[in-house]
C-alpha positions as CSV (number, residue, x, y, z in Angstrom):
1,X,18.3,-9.9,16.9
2,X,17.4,-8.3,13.7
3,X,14.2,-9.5,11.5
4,X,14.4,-11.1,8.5
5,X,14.0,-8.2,5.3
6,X,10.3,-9.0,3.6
7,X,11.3,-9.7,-0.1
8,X,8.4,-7.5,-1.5
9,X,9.0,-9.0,-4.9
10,X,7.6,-12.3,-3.7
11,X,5.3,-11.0,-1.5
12,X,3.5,-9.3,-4.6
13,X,3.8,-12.8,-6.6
14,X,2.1,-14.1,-3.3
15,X,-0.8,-11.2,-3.4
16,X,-4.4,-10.9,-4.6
17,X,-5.7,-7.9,-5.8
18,X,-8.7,-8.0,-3.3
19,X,-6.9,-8.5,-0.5
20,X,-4.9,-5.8,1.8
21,X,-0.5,-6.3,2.6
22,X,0.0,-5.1,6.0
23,X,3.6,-4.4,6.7
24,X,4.6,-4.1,10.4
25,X,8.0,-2.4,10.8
26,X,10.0,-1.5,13.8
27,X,10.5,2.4,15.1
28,X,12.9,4.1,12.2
29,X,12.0,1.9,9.2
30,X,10.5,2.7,5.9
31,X,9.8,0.3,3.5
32,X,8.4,3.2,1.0
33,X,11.7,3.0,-1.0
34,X,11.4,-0.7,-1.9
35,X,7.6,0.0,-2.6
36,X,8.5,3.0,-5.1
37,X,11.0,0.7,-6.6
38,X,8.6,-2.2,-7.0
39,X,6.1,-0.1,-8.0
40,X,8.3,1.6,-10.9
41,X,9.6,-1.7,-12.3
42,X,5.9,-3.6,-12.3
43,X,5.0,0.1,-13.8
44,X,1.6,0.9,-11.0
45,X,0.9,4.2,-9.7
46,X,1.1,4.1,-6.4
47,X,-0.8,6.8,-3.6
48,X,0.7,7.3,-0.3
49,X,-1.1,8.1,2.4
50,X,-0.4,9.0,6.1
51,X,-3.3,8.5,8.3
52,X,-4.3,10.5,11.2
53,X,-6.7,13.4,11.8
54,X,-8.9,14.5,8.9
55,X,-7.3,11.8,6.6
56,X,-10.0,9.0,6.5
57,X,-12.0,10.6,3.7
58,X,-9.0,11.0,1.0
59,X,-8.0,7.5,2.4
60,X,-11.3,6.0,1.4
61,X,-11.4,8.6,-1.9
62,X,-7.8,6.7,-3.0
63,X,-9.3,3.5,-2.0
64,X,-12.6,4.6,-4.8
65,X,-10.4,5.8,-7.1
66,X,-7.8,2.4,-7.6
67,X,-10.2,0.6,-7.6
68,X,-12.0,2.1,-10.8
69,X,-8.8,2.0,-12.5
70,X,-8.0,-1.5,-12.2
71,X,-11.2,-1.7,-13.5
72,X,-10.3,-0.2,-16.7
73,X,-8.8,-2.3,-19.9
74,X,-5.4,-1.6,-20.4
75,X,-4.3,-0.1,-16.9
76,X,-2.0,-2.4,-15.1
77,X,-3.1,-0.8,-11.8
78,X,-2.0,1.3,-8.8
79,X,-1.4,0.7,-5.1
80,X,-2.9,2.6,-2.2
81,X,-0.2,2.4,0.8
82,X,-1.5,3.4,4.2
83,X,0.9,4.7,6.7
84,X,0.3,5.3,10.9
85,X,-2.7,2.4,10.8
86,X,-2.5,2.8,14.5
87,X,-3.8,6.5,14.1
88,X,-6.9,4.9,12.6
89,X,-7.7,1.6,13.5
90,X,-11.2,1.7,11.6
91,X,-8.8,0.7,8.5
92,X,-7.6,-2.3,9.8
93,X,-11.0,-5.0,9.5
């Protein structure tokens, strides 16, 4: 059986901005493609991130930072994605 494709399109209609998207995929997938292209077309920066050792700091640092720019007038925004959760489950509350 395969799962259903999330139609990231309406899951961004869907979203708030003060409130996370957690995407749970299967060993071998990578939504980042479909995240890029959304991301391009609604024209928002986006930061990937890979947690693990040592990364919790520029995770929290990206975090800061998006939020103080879709603070500012005029900026449509920018996404923070967090990859490997399971490396640091601290994120996740």
């Amino acid at each position: 059986m395969v799962p259903p494709q999330a139609d990231l399109g309406a899951l961004y209609k869907d979203s708030k901005n003060n409130a996370a998207i957690i995407i749970v995929i299967s060993p071998g997938a990578d939504p980042m493609t479909e995240i890029d292209a959304l991301s391009a077309k609604m024209k928002i920066l986006v930061t990937s991130l890979s947690l693990g050792r040592g990364q919790a700091k520029k995770a929290i640092d990206a975090i800061k930072e998006a939020q103080g720019i879709m603070s500012k007038a005029g900026t449509v925004g920018t996404w923070v994605v967090l990859q490997n959760c399971h490396l640091a489950p601290s994120f996740m509350p």
